[in-house]
C-alpha positions as CSV (number, residue, x, y, z in Angstrom):
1,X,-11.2,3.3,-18.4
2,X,-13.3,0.0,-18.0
3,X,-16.3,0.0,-17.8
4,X,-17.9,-3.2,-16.1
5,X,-21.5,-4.1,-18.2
6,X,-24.1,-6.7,-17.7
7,X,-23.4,-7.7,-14.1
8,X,-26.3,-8.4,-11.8
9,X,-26.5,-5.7,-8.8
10,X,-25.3,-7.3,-5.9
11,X,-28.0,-7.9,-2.9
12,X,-28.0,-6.4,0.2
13,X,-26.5,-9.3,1.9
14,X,-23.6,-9.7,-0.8
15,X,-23.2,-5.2,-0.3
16,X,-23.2,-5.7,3.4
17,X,-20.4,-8.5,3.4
18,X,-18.5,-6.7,0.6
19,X,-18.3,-3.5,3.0
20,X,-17.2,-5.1,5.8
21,X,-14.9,-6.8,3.8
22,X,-13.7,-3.7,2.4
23,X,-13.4,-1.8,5.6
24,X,-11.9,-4.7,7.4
25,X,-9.0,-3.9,4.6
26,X,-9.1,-0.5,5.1
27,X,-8.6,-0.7,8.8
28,X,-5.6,-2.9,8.2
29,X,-4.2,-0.5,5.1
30,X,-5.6,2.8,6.5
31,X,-3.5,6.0,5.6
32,X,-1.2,7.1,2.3
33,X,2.2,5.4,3.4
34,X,1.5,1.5,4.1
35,X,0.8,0.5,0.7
36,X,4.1,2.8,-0.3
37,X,6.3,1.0,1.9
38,X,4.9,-2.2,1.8
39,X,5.7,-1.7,-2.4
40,X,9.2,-0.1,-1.5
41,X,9.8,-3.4,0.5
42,X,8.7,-6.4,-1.8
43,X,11.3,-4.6,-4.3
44,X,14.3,-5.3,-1.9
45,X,15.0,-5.6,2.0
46,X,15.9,-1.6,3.2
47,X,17.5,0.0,6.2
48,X,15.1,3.0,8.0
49,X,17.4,5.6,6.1
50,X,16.9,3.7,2.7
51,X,13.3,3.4,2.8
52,X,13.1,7.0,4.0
53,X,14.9,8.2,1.3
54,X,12.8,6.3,-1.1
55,X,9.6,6.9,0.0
56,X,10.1,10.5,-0.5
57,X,8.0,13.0,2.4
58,X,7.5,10.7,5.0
59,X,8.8,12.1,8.1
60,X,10.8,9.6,10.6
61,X,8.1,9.7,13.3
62,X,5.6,8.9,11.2
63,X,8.2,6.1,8.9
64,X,8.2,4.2,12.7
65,X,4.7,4.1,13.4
66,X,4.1,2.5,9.9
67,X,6.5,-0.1,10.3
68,X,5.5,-1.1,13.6
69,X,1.9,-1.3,12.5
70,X,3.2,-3.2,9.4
71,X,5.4,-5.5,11.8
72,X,2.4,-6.5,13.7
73,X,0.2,-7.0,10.8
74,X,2.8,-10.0,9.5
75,X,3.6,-7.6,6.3
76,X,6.8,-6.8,7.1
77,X,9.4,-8.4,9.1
78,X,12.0,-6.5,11.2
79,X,15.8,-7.8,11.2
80,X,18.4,-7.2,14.0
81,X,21.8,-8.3,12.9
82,X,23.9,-7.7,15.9
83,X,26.3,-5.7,13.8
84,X,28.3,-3.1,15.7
85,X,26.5,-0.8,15.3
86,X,23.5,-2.5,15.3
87,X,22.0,-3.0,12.3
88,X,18.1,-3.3,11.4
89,X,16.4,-4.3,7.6
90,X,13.0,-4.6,7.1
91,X,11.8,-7.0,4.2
92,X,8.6,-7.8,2.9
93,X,6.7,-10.9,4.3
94,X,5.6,-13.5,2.3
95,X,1.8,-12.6,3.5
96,X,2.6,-9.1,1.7
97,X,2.8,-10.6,-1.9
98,X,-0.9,-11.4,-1.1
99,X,-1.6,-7.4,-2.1
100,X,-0.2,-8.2,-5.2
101,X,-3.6,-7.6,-7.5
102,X,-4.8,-5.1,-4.6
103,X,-1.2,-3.4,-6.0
104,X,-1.6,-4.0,-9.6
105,X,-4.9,-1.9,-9.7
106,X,-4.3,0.6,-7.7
107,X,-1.7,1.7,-10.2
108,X,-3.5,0.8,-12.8
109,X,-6.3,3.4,-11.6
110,X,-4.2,6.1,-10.6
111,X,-2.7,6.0,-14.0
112,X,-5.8,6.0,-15.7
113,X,-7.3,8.9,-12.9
114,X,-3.7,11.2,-13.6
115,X,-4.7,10.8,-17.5
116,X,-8.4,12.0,-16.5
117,X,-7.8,14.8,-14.5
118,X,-4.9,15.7,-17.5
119,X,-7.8,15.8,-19.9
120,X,-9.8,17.8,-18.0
121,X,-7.4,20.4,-16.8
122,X,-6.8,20.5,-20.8
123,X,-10.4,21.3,-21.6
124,X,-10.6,24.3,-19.2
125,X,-7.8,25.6,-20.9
């Protein structure tokens, strides 16, 4: 795990723009599915069904909600192809790449967070 050294605490004005800045993402990114789909999207354009399927325990209900909030937070774009029937693919805006480091860490940590909790769950063995 790193371990950051030598850095000056920040000051209260630099914490109290840092947590708005933080919440203002939060707010945006709030729940356990958008940064799931918004990954399962910048992979490759998806139907509903396909990115239900991959994105394994979301319900549908809860699948449309995401998108649309996605949708209207220029993440994703939705396209109607008027297909008989119609047909509908969602794909990954350009503005989405932009959580590409946010992405990158997050996995990073959880890796690093599944090998502490391993340890751990080994030591109380």
């Amino acid at each position: 795990m790193k371990v950051i050294k030598n850095q000056p605490i920040p000051s209260k004005t630099e914490c109290a723009g840092s947590l708005r800045n933080v919440l203002d993402a939060l707010y945006v990114l709030n729940g356990k599915w958008k940064l799931a789909l918004i990954l399962s999207l910048v992979q490759s354009s998806k139907r509903f069904n396909e990115i239900q399927n991959e994105v394994s325990g979301i319900s549908s209900k809860v699948l449309a909600k995401e998108l649309k909030d996605l949708e209207l937070n220029d993440f994703i774009k939705r396209n109607v192809y008027p297909t008989q029937p119609v047909s509908i693919v969602y794909e990954a805006t350009s503005y989405s790449l932009t959580l590409k480091n946010v992405l990158a860490e997050l996995s990073s940590w959880g890796e690093q967070h599944r090998e502490k909790v391993k340890q751990s769950m080994r030591k109380e063995s």
